[in-house]
C-alpha positions in Angstrom: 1.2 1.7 -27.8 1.3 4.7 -25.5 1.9 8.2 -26.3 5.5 9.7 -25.5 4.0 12.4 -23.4 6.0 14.5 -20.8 5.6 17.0 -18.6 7.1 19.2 -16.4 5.5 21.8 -13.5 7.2 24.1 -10.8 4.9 24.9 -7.9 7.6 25.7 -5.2 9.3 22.7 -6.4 10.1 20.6 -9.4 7.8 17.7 -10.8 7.4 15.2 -13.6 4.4 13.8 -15.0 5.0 10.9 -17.8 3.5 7.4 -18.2 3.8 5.3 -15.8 6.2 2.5 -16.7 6.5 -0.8 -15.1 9.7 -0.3 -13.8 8.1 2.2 -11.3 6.3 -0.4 -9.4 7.5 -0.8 -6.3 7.0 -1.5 -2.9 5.9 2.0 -1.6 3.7 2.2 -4.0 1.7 -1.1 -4.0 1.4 -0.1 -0.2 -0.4 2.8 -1.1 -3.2 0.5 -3.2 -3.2 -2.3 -0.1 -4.1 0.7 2.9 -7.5 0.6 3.4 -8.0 4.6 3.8 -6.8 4.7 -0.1 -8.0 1.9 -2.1 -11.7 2.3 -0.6 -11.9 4.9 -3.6 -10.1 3.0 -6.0 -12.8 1.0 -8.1 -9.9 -0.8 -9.8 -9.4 -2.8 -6.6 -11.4 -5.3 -4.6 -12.7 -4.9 -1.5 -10.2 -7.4 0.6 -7.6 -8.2 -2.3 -4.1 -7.9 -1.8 -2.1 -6.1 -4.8 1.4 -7.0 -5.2 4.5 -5.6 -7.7 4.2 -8.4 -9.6 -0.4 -8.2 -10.0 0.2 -4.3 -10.3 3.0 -4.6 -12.9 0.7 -6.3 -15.2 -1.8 -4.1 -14.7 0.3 -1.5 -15.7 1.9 -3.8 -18.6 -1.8 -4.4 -20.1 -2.9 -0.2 -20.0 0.5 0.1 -22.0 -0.7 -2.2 -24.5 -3.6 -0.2 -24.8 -4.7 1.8 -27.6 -7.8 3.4 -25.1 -6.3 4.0 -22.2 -3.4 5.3 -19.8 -1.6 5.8 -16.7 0.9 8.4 -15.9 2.8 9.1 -12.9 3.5 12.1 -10.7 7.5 12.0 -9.7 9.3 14.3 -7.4 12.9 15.9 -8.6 14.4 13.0 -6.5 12.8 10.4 -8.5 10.1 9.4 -6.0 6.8 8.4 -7.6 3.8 10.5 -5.5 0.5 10.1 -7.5 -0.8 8.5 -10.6 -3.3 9.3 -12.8 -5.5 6.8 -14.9 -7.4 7.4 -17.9 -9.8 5.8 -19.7 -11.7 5.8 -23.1 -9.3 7.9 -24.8 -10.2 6.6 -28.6 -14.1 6.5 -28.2 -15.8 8.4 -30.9 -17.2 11.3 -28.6 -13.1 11.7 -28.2 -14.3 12.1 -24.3 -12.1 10.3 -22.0 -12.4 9.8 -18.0 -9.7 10.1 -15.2 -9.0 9.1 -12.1 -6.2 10.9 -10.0 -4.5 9.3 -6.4 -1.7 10.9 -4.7 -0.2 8.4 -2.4 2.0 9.0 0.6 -0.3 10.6 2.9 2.3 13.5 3.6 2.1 14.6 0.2 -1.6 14.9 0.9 -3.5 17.8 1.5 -0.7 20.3 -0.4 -2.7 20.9 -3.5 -0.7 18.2 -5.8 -4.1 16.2 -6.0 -5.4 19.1 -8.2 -2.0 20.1 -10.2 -2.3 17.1 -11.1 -6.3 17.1 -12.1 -4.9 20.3 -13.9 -1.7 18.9 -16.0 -3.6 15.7 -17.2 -6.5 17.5 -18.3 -4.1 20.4 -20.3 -2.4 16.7 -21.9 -4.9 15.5 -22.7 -6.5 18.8 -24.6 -3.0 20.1 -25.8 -1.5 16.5 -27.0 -4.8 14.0 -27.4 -7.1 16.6 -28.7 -10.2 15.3 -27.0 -13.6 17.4 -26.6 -14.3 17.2 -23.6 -13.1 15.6 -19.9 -14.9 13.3 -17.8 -14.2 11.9 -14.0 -16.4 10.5 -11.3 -15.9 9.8 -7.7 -18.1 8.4 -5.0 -20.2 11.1 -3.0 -18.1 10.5 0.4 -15.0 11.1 -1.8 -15.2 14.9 -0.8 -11.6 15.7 -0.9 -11.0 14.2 -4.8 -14.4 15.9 -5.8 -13.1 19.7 -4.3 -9.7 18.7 -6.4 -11.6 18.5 -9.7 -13.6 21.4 -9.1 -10.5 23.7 -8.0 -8.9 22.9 -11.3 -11.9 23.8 -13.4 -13.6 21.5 -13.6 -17.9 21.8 -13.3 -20.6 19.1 -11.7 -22.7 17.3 -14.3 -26.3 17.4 -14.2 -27.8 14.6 -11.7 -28.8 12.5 -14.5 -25.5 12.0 -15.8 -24.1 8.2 -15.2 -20.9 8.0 -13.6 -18.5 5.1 -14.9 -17.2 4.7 -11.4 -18.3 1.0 -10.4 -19.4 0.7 -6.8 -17.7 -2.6 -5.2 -21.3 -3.7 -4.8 -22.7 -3.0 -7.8 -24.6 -0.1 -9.3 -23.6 3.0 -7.8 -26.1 5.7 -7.9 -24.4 7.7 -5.1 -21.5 9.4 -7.2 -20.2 13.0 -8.5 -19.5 13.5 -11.9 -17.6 16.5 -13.4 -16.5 17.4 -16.5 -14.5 20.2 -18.4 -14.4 21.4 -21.9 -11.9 22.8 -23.2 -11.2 26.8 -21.8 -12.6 25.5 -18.9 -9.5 24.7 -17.1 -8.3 27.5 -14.2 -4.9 29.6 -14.8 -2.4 27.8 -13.6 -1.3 30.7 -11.1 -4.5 30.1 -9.5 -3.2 26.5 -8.1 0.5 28.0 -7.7 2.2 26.4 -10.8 4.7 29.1 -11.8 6.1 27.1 -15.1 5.1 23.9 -17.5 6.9 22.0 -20.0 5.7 19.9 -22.2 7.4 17.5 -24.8 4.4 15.7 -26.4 4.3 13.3 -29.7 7.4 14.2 -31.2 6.6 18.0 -30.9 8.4 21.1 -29.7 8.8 21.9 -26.1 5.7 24.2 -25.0 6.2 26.3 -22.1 3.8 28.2 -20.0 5.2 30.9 -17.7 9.2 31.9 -16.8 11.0 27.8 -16.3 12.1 27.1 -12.8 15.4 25.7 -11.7 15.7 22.3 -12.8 17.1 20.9 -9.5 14.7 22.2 -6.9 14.2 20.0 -4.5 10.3 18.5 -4.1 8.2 18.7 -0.4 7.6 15.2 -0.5 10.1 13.0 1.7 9.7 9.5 2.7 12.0 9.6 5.6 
């Protein structure tokens, strides 16, 4: 059973980032997860499969069985899902879990929401899971997602440090991993979010900075 989570961030425009449902599956997205340039990175894909709304609904459908892990989506003010963010070992003892972040239409790429992203998942997950500490790795050629992590806070492990990201052919000894405890996120001014909300496991609303309009249109646009 998954967490009711929620949370909202203005950084010149309005976003949403909840679990991802099954609902939101559609055909924009699954086209994201069949381009080559994208799912080269994604280690829950193989090489030369073909991922459909009806494979990546249950995919979804079986994380939200999950008592371990997650999924949550990044959604404009319009409704339009942009990015997702996947996390794993939630409930291990260590109370260490590891993420995965992919924003999707490549015009919504290289405007920072990679690492607001990084940045409102890992506040979730310390604010409303309580976990110790934050764990993500990424191939070494993924430059952009490793400089996304580190913007946000986040610090490289030491070399010796095993990454849980699987390499599509086998052991992959050629990958980043980065971590952050908790304090060890940046301000949130420092990526440009002006405002959060968040409504987590039946608590209170918690706000950081002065709330943005509600209806401010997001930079993303399909057409």
């Amino acid at each position: 059973m998954q967490p009711a989570v929620r949370a909202s961030f203005w950084a010149q425009a309005h976003y949403v980032v909840r679990p991802l449902e099954e609902d939101d599956i559609n055909e924009e997205y699954v086209g994201w997860l069949n381009d080559p340039q994208t799912n080269r990175y994604l280690s829950s894909i193989r090489p030369g499969s073909t991922v459909t709304i009806a494979s990546q609904r249950a995919y979804v459908r079986r994380i939200l069985r999950s008592a371990d892990n997650t999924i949550f989506g990044l959604f404009c003010a319009d409704g339009r899902l942009v990015g997702t963010s996947g996390v794993q070992n939630l409930n291990l003892p260590d109370r260490s879990p590891w993420i995965g972040v992919l924003i999707g239409p490549k015009e919504c790429r290289g405007l920072g929401l990679g690492t607001r992203l990084v940045w409102i998942v890992t506040h979730l997950l310390f604010s409303q899971f309580r976990v110790n500490k934050v764990y993500a790795g990424m191939l070494a050629s993924n430059v952009p997602s490793y400089k996304a992590f580190l913007k946000a806070g986040y610090r490289r492990e030491a070399a010796n440090k095993r990454s849980n990201e699987p390499h599509p052919e086998g052991e992959n000894p050629h990958a980043f991993v980065v971590s952050c405890s908790p304090g060890g996120l940046v301000t949130p001014e420092t990526l440009g979010i002006t405002a959060v909300r968040i409504l987590g496991n039946g608590t209170e609303n918690q706000g950081i900075g002065s709330e943005g309009p509600s209806d401010e249109g997001a930079v993303c646009r399909s057409d």
